[in-house]
C-alpha positions as a Markdown table, in Angstrom:
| # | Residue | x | y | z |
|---|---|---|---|---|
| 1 | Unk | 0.0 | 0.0 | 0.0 |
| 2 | Unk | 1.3 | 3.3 | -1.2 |
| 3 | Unk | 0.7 | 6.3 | 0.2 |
| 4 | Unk | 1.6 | 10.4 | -0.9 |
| 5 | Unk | 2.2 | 11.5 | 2.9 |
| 6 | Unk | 4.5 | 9.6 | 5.3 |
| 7 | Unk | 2.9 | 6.6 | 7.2 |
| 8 | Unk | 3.5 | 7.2 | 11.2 |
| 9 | Unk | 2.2 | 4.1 | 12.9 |
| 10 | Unk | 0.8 | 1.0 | 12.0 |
| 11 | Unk | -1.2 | -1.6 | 13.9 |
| 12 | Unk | -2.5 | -5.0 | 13.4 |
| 13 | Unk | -5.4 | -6.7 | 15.5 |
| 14 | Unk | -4.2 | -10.1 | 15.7 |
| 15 | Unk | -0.1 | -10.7 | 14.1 |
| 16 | Unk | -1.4 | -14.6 | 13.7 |
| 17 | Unk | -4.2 | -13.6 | 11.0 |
| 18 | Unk | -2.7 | -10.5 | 8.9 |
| 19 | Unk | 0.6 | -8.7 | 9.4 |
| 20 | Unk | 2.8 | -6.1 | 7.9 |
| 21 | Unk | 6.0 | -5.2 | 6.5 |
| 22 | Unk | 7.6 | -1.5 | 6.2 |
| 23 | Unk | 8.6 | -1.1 | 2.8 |
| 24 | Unk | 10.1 | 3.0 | 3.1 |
| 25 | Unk | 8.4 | 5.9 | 4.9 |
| 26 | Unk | 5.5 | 5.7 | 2.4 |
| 27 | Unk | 5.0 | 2.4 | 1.4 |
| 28 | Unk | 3.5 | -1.2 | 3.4 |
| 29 | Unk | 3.2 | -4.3 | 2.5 |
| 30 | Unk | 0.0 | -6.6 | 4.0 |
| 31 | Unk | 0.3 | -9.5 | 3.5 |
| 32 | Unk | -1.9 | -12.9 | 5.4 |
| 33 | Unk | -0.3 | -15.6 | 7.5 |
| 34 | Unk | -3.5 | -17.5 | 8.5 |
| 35 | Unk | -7.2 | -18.1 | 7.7 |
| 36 | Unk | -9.2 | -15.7 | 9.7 |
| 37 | Unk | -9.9 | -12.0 | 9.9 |
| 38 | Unk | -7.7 | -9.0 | 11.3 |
| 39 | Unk | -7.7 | -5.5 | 11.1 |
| 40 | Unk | -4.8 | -3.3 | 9.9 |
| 41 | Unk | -4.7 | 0.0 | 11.0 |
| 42 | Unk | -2.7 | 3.0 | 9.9 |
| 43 | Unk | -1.8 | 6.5 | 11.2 |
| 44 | Unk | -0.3 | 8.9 | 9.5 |
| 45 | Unk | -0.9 | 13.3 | 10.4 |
| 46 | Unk | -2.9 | 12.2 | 12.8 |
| 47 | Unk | -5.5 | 10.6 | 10.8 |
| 48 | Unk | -6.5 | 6.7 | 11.5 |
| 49 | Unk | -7.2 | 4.2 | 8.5 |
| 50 | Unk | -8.7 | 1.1 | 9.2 |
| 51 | Unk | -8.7 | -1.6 | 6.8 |
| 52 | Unk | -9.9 | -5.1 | 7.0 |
| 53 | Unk | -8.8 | -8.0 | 6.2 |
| 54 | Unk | -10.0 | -11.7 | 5.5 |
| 55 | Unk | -7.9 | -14.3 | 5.2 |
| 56 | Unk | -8.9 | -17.4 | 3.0 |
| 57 | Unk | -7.1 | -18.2 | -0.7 |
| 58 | Unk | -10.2 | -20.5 | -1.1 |
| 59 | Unk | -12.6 | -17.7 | -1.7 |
| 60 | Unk | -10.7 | -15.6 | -4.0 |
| 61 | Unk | -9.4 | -18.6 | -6.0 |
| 62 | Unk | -13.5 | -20.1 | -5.9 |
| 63 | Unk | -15.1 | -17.0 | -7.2 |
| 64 | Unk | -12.5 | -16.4 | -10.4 |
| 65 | Unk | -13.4 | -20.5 | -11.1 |
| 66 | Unk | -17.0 | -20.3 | -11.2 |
| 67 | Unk | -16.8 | -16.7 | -13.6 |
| 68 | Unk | -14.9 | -18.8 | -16.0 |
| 69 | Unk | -17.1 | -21.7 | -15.9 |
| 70 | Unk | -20.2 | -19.5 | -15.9 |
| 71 | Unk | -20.0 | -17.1 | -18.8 |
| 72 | Unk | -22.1 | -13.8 | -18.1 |
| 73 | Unk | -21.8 | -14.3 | -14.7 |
| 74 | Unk | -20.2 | -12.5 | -11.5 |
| 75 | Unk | -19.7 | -14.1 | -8.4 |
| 76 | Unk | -18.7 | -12.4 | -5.3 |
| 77 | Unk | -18.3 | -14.0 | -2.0 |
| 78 | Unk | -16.8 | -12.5 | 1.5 |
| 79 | Unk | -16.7 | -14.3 | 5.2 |
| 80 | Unk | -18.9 | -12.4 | 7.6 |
| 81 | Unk | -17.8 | -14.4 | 11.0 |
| 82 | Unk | -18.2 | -17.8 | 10.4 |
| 83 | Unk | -20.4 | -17.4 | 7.6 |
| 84 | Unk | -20.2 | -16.7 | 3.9 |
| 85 | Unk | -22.2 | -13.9 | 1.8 |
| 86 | Unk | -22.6 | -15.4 | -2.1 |
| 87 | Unk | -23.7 | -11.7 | -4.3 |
| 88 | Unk | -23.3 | -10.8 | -8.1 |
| 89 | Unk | -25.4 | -11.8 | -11.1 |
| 90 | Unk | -26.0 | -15.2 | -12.6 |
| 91 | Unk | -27.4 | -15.3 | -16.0 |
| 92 | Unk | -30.1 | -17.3 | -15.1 |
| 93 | Unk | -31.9 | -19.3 | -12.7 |
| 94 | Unk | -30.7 | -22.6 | -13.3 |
| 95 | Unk | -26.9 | -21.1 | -13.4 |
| 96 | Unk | -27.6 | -19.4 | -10.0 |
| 97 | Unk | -28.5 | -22.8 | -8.5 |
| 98 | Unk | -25.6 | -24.1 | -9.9 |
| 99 | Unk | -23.0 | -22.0 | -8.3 |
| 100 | Unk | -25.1 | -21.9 | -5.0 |
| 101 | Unk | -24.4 | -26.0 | -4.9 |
| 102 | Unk | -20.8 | -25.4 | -6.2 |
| 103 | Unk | -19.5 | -23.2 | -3.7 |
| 104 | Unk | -21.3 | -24.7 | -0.3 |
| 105 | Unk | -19.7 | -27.9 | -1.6 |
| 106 | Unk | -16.3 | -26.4 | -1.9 |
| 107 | Unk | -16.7 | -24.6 | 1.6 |
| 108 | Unk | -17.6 | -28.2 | 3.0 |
| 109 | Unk | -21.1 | -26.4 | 4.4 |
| 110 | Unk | -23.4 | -28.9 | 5.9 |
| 111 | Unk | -26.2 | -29.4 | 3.2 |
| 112 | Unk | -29.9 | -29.0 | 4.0 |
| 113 | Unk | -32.4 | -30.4 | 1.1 |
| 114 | Unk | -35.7 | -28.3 | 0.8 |
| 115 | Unk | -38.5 | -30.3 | -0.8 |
| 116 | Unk | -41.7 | -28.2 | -2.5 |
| 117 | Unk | -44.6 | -30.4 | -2.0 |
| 118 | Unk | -48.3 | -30.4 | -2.9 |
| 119 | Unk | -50.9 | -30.5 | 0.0 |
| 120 | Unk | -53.5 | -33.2 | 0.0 |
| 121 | Unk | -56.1 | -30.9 | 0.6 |
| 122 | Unk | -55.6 | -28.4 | -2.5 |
| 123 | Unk | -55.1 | -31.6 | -4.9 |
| 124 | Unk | -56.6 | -34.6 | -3.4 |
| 125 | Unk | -53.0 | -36.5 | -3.7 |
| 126 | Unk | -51.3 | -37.5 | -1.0 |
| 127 | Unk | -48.3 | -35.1 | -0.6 |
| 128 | Unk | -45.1 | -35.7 | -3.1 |
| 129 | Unk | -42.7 | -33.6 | -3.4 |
| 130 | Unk | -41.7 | -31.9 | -7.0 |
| 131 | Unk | -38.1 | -33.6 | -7.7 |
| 132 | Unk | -37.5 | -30.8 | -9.8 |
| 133 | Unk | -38.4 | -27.6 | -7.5 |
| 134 | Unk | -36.0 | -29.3 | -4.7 |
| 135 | Unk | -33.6 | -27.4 | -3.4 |
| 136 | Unk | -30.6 | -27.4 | -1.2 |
| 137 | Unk | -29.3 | -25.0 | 1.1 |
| 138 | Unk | -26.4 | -24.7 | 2.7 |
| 139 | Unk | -25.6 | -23.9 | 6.9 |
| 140 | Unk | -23.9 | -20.3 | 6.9 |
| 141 | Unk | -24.1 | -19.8 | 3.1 |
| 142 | Unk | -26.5 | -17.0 | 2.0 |
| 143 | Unk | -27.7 | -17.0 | -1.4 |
| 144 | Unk | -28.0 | -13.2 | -2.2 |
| 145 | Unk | -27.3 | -13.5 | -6.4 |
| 146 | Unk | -29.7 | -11.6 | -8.6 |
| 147 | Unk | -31.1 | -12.3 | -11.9 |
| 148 | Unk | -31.2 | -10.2 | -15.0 |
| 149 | Unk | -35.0 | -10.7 | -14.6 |
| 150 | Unk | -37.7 | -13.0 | -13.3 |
| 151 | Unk | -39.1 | -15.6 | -15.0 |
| 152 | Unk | -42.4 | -15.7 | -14.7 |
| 153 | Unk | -45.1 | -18.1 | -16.5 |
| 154 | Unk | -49.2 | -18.1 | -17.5 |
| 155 | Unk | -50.8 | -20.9 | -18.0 |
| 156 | Unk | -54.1 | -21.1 | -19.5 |
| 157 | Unk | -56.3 | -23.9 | -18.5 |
| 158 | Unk | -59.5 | -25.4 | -19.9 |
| 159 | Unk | -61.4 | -27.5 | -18.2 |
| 160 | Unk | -64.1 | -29.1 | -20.4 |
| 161 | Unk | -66.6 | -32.1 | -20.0 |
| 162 | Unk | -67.5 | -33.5 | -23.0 |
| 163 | Unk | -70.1 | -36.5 | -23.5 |
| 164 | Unk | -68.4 | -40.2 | -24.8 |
| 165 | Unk | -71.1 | -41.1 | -26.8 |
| 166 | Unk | -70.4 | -37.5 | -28.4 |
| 167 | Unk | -66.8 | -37.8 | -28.6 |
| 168 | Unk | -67.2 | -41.4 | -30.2 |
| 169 | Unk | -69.1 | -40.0 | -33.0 |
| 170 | Unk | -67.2 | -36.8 | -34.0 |
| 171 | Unk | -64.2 | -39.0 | -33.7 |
| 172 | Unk | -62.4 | -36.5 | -31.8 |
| 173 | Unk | -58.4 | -38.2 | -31.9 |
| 174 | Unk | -57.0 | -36.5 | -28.3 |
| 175 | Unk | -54.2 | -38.9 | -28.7 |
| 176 | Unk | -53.4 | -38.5 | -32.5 |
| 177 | Unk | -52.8 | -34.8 | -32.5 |
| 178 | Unk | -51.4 | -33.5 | -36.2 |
| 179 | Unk | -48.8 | -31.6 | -33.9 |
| 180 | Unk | -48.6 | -30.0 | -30.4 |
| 181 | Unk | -51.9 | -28.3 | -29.6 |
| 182 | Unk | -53.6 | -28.8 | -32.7 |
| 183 | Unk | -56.5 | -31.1 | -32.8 |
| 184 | Unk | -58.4 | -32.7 | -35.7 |
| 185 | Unk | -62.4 | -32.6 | -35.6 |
| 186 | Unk | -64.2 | -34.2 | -38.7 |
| 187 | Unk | -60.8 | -33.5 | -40.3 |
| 188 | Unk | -61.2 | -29.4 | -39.3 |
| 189 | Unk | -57.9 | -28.6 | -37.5 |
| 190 | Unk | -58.3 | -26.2 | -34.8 |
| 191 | Unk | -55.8 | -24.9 | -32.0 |
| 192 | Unk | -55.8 | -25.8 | -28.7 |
| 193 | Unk | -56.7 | -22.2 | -27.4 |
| 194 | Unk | -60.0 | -22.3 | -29.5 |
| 195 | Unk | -61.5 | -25.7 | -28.1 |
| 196 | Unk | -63.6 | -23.5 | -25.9 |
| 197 | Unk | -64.9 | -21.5 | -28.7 |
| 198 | Unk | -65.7 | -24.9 | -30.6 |
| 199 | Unk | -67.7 | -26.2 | -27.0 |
| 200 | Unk | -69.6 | -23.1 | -26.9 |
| 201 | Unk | -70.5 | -22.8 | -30.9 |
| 202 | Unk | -72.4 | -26.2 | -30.0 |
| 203 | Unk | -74.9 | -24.3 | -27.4 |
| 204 | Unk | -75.9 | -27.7 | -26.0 |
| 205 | Unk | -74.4 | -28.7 | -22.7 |
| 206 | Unk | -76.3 | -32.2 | -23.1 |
| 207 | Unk | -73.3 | -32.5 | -25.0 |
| 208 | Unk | -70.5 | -30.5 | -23.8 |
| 209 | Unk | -70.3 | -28.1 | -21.6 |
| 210 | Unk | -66.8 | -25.7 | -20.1 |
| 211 | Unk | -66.1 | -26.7 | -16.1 |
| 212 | Unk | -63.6 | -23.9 | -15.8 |
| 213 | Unk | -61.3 | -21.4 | -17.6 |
| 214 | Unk | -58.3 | -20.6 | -15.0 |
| 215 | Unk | -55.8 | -18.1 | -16.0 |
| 216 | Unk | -53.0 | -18.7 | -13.3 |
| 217 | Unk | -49.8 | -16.9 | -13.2 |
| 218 | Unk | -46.6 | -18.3 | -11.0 |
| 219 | Unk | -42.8 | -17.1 | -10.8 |
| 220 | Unk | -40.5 | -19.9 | -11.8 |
| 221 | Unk | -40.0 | -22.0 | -9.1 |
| 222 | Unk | -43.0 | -21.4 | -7.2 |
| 223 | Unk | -46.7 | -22.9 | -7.2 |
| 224 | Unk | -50.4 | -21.5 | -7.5 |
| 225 | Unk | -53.4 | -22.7 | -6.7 |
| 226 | Unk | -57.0 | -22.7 | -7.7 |
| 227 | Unk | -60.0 | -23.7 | -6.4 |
| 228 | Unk | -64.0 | -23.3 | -7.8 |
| 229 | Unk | -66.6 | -24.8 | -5.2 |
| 230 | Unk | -67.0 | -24.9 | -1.7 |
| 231 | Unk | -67.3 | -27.3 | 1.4 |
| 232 | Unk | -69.2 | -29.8 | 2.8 |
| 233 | Unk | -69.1 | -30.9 | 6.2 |
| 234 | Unk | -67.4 | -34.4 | 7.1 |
| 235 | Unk | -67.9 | -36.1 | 10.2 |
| 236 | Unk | -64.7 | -38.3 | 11.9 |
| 237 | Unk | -65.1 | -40.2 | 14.8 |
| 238 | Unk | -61.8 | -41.6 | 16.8 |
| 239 | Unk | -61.8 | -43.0 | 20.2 |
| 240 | Unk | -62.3 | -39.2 | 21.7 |
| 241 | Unk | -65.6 | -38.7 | 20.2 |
| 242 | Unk | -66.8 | -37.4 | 16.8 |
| 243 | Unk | -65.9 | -33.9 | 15.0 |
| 244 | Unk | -66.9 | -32.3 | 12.1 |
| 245 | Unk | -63.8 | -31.6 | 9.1 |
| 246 | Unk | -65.2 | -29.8 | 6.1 |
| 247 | Unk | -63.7 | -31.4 | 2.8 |
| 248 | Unk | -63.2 | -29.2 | -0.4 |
| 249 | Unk | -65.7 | -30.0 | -3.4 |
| 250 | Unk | -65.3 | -28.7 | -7.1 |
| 251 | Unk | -63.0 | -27.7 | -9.5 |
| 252 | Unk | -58.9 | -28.0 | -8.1 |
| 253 | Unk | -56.0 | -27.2 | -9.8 |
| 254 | Unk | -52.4 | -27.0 | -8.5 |
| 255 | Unk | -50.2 | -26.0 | -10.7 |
| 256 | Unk | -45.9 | -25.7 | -10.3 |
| 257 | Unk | -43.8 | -24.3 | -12.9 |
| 258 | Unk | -39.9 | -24.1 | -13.8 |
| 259 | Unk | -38.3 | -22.5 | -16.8 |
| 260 | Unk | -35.4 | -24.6 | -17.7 |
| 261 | Unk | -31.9 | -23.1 | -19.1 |
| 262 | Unk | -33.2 | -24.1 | -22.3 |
| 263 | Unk | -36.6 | -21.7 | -22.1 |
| 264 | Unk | -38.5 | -24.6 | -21.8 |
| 265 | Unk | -41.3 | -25.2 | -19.0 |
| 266 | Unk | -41.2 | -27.7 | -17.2 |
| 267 | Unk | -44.9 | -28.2 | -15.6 |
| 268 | Unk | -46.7 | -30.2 | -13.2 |
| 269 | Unk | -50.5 | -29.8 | -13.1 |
| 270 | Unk | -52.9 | -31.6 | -10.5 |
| 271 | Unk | -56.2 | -31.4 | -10.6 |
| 272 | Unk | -59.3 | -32.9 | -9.4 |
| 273 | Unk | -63.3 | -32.3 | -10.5 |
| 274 | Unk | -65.4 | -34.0 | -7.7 |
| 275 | Unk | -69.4 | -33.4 | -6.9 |
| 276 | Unk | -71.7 | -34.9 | -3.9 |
| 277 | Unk | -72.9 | -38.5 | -4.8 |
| 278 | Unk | -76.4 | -38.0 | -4.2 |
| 279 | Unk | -77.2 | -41.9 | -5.1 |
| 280 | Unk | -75.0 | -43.2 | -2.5 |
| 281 | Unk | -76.0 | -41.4 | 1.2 |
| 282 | Unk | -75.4 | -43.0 | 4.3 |
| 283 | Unk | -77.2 | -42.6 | 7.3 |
| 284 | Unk | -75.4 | -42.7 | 10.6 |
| 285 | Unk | -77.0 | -41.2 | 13.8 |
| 286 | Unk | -79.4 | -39.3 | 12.4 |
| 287 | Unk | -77.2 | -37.9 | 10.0 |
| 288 | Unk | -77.4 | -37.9 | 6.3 |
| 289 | Unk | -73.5 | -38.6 | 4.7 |
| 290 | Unk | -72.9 | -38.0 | 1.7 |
| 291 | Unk | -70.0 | -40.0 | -0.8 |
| 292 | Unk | -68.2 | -37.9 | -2.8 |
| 293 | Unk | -67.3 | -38.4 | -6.6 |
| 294 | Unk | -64.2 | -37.6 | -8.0 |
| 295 | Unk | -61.8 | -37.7 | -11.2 |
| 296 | Unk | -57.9 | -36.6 | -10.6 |
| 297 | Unk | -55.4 | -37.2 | -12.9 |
| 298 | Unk | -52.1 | -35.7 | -12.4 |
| 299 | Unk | -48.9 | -34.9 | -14.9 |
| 300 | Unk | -45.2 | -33.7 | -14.9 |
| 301 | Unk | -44.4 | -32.6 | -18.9 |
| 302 | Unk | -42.0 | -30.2 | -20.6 |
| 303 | Unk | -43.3 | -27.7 | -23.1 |
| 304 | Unk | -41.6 | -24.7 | -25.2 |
| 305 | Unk | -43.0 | -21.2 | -25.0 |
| 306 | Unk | -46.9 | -20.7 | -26.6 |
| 307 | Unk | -47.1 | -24.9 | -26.9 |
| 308 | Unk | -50.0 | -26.3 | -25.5 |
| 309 | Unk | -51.1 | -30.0 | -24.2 |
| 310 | Unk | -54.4 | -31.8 | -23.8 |
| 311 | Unk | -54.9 | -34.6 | -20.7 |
| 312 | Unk | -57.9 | -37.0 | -21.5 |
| 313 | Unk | -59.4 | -40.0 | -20.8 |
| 314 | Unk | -60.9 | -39.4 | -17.5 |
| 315 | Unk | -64.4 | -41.3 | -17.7 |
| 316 | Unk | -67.3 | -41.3 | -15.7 |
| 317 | Unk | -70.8 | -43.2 | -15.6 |
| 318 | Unk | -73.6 | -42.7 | -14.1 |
| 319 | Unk | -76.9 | -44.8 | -14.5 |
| 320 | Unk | -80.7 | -43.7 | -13.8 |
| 321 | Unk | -83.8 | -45.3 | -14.3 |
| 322 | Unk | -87.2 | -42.9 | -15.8 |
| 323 | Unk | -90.5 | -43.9 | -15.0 |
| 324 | Unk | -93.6 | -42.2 | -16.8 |
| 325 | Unk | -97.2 | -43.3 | -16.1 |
| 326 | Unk | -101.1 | -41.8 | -16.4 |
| 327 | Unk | -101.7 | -40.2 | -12.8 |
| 328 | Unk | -103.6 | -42.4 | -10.6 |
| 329 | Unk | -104.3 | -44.6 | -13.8 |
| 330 | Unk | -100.8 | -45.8 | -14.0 |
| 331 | Unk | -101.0 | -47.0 | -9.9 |
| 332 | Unk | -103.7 | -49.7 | -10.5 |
| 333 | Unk | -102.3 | -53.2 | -9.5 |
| 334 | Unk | -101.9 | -54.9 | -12.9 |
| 335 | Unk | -104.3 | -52.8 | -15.0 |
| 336 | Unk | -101.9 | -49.8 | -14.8 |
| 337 | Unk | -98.8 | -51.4 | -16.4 |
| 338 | Unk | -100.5 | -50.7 | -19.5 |
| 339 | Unk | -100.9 | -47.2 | -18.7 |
| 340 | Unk | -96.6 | -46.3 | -17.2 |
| 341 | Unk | -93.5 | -47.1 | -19.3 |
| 342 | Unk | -90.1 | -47.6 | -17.6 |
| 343 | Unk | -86.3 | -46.7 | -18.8 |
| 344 | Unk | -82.8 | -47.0 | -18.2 |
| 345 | Unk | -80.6 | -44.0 | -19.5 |
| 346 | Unk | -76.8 | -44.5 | -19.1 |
| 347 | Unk | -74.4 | -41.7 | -19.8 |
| 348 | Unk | -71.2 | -41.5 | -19.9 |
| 349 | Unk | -68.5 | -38.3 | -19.8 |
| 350 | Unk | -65.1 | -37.6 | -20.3 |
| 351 | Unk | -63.0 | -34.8 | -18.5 |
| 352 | Unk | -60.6 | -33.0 | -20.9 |
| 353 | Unk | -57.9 | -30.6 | -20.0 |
| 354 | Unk | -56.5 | -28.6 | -22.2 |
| 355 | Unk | -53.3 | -26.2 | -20.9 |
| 356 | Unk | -51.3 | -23.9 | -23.0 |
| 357 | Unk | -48.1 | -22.1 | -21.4 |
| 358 | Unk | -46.2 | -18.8 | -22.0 |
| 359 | Unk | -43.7 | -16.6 | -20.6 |
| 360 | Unk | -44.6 | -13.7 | -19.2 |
| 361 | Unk | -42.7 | -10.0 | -18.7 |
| 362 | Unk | -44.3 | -7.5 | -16.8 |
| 363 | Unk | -44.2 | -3.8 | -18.2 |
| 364 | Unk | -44.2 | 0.0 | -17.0 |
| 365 | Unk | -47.7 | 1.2 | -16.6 |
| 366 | Unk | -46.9 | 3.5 | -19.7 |
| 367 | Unk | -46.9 | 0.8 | -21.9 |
| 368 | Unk | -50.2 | -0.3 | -21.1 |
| 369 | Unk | -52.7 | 0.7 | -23.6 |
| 370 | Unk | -56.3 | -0.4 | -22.8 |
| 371 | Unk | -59.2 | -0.8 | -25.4 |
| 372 | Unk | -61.9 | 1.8 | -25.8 |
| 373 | Unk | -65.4 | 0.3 | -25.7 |
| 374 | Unk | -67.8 | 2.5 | -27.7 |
| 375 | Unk | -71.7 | 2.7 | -26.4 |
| 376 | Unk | -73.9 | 1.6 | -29.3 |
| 377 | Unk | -77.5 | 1.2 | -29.8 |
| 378 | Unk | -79.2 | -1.7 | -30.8 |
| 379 | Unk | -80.2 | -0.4 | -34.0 |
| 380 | Unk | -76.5 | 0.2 | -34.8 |
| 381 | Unk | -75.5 | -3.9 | -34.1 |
| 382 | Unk | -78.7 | -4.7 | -35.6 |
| 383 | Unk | -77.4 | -3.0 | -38.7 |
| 384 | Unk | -73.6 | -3.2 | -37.8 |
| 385 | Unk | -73.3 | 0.5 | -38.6 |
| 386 | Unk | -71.5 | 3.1 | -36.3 |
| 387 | Unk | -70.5 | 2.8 | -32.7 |
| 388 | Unk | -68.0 | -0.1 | -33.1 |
| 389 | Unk | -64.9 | 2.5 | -33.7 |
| 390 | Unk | -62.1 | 2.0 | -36.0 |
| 391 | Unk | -60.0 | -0.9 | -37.3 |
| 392 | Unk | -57.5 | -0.3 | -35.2 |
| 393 | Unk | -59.6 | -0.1 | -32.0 |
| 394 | Unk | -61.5 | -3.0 | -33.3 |
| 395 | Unk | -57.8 | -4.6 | -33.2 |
| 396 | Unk | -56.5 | -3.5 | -30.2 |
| 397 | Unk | -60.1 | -5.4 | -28.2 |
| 398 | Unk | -59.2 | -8.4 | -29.6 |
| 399 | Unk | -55.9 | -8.8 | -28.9 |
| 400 | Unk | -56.7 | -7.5 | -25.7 |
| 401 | Unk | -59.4 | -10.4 | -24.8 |
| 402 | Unk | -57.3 | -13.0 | -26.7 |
| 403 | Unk | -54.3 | -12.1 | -24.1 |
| 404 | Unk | -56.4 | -12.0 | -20.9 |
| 405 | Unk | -54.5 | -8.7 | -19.9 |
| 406 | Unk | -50.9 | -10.3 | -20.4 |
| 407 | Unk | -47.9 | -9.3 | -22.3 |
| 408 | Unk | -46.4 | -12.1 | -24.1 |
C-alpha cells in the first residue's frame, strides 16, 4: 500500500491472521499468514485508517473458477464471521443454483435439502414432493445472487366435460394430434386455445359443456393454486368422540412451474373435479352422509414457450332409471302397467384438460394501452353500422381479450 504523505504508525489486530511489512516511509506491505480475519490500522498526520482483512485463498481462488465456468456471470463472496455472503449476477436461474451448490460444496457447508410439496387438501393426492423444485441450502451460506430478470409463466387452462357417446361420433383423436396443440375434428384442425370457442359454438351442454377457464400466473419455481366450489361438512369419529372436518368439493387445480436453461417449461399440473354423490348417502345417527365423486389425474411434462397439451381420458358413468305413467291410472295393480313405461338411461362423460403455457414479462404502466369500448344502440348492431370504432380499435379489443390482460 502506497501512500503520498508519510505513514507514522501501524497496527494490526491479531499478528497470527494479517501482518505487515515496512517497505520505506510511504510504502507497506499486507500480506496474510492464517485463515481468519484482522484489522490493519494506519496513522499517518494524525489521521486513523482502518482496513480489514480476510484471510482465506479458497474464496478468491473459488469466485474467479466459477466466472470462467459460468460465462455472463459475476460471483462475489466475502466471510462475515463464520459465515459466507454469495452476491453478483448469474445469467439465469438454473446457473444461480448451480453456483449456490458449487460453492457450499467447496466450503464443506453442511447441506440441508428443501423439498416443494403439494398439499393433499388443494389436490386430493397425498403429498409428493416436486423432484424438480427441490432445493438445497447450505448452513452459513447465504444466497443473495440476482437475476437479469424473473421468469415468470401463464398458463391457460380449460377445463371441459364432453359426452363419450359425443366424442365417439365426432371422432375427436385426443391422442393423434397433427402436432402439439392442434387437434383434428371431422378433419377441421383447430388450435388448442379455440377448443372453448368450438364447445360453446355447440350451445348444447347435453353435450359439452366448459367446467372452468383458469388463468394462473406463477414465478418460476413457485406454485399457485385454484379452487371453484366450496365445502361440505365431514364427520370423523376416533376414540375421543366425533368432529366435524369440512372437505373441499369442485373444480382444483395445482399448478408448479420451472423455466429450464433451455426456455422450456417444465410443468406439473394436478387437478381434481369431484361433486356430492347423491345416489349413494349413508345414514349414521341421524345424520345424512354423503360420498363424494371424483376424477384426478395428475402430470409432470416439458413444453416450449406458446405450446400447449391436452390430458384425456378421465371417464365417468352414471346410471338412472325414468318412469312415466297416467296419474292415478298408471298405480292400479296390474291394470296400470298398461298405462306407465319404464327406462334405463346411461351416460357416460369424459374430462378434458387442455393447458397452454407462456412466458410472461411484466411492463411499465406507460406501456399499457387499454381498449376503448364504444356505447352503441341496438339499431346500430342490428345493422352493424357506427358505434363499433375504427379498425385499429377493433384490433386492439381483440388482442386484448385474446391475451387475458398479459404481455407475451
Amino acid at each position: 500500500m502506497k501512500s503520498s504523505t508519510p505513514i507514522d504508525t501501524v497496527f494490526t489486530t491479531d499478528s497470527n491472521v494479517v501482518n505487515y511489512n515496512m517497505i520505506s516511509d510511504n510504502e507497506v506491505l499486507i500480506y496474510g499468514v492464517e485463515n481468519g480475519e484482522g484489522e490493519v490500522l494506519i496513522v499517518q498526520n494524525d489521521t486513523t485508517r482502518n482496513i480489514k482483512v480476510t484471510v482465506d485463498p479458497l474464496i478468491g481462488k473459488l469466485a474467479k473458477q466459477i466466472e470462467d465456468q459460468f460465462v455472463g456471470s459475476t460471483i462475489g463472496l466475502k466471510k462475515v464471521g463464520d459465515s459466507y455472503i454469495l452476491t453478483g449476477t448469474a445469467a439465469d436461474e438454473e446457473s444461480r443454483d448451480a453456483i449456490y451448490q458449487i460453492v457450499g460444496e467447496a466450503l464443506g457447508l453442511e447441506r440441508i435439502e428443501v423439498k416443494t410439496k403439494f398439499t393433499s387438501e388443494t389436490t386430493g393426492f397425498e403429498q409428493d414432493s416436486i423432484p424438480y423444485l427441490s432445493q438445497y441450502q447450505y448452513r452459513k451460506l447465504q444466497n443473495k445472487m440476482a437475476l437479469p430478470f424473473a421468469n415468470q409463466v401463464n398458463v391457460k387452462v380449460s377445463i371441459v366435460e364432453l359426452n363419450r357417446n359425443y366424442s365417439d361420433a365426432l371422432g375427436i383423436e385426443w391422442g393423434q394430434a397433427m402436432d402439439v396443440g392442434s387437434f383434428v375434428l371431422n378433419k377441421l384442425k383447430f388450435d388448442a386455445t379455440q377448443l372453448t370457442s368450438v364447445i360453446n359454438a355447440l350451445g348444447n351442454e347435453s353435450v359439452a359443456r366448459v367446467l372452468a377457464e383458469p388463468n394462473l400466473s406463477v414465478l418460476s419455481g413457485e406454485t399457485a393454486d385454484f379452487l371453484v366450489g366450496g365445502e361440505i361438512p365431514v364427520l370423523t369419529s376416533s376414540s375421543n368422540g366425533s368432529s366435524v372436518d369440512y372437505k373441499e368439493v369442485g373444480i382444483k387445480m395445482l399448478v408448479a412451474a420451472k423455466v429450464e436453461n433451455s426456455q422450456k417449461v417444465r410443468l406439473t399440473l394436478s387437478q381434481e373435479v369431484s361433486n356430492v354423490d347423491s345416489n349413494n348417502i349413508t345414514k349414521t345417527n341421524e345424520l345424512l352422509l354423503p360420498a363424494i365423486k371424483s376424477r384426478k389425474s395428475r402430470t409432470t411434462i416439458e413444453l416450449a414457450d406458446g405450446e400447449s397439451f391436452v390430458l384425456a381420458g378421465l371417464l365417468s358413468e352414471s346410471e338412472k332409471e325414468v318412469l312415466k305413467k297416467i296419474p292415478y291410472i298408471g298405480d292400479i295393480p296390474v291394470l296400470g302397467a298398461f298405462f306407465r313405461s319404464t327406462s334405463s338411461q346411461r351416460e357416460r362423460t369424459e374430462l378434458v384438460v387442455v393447458a397452454t403455457v407462456n412466458l410472461v414479462r411484466p411492463i411499465s404502466s406507460s406501456q399499457v394501452t387499454l381498449p376503448n369500448w364504444q356505447r352503441s344502440t341496438l339499431l346500430e348492431r342490428y345493422l352493424n353500422i357506427g358505434g363499433s370504432g375504427n379498425h385499429t380499435s377493433k384490433k386492439a379489443v381483440v388482442d386484448f381479450l385474446e391475451q387475458g390482460g398479459f404481455i407475451y
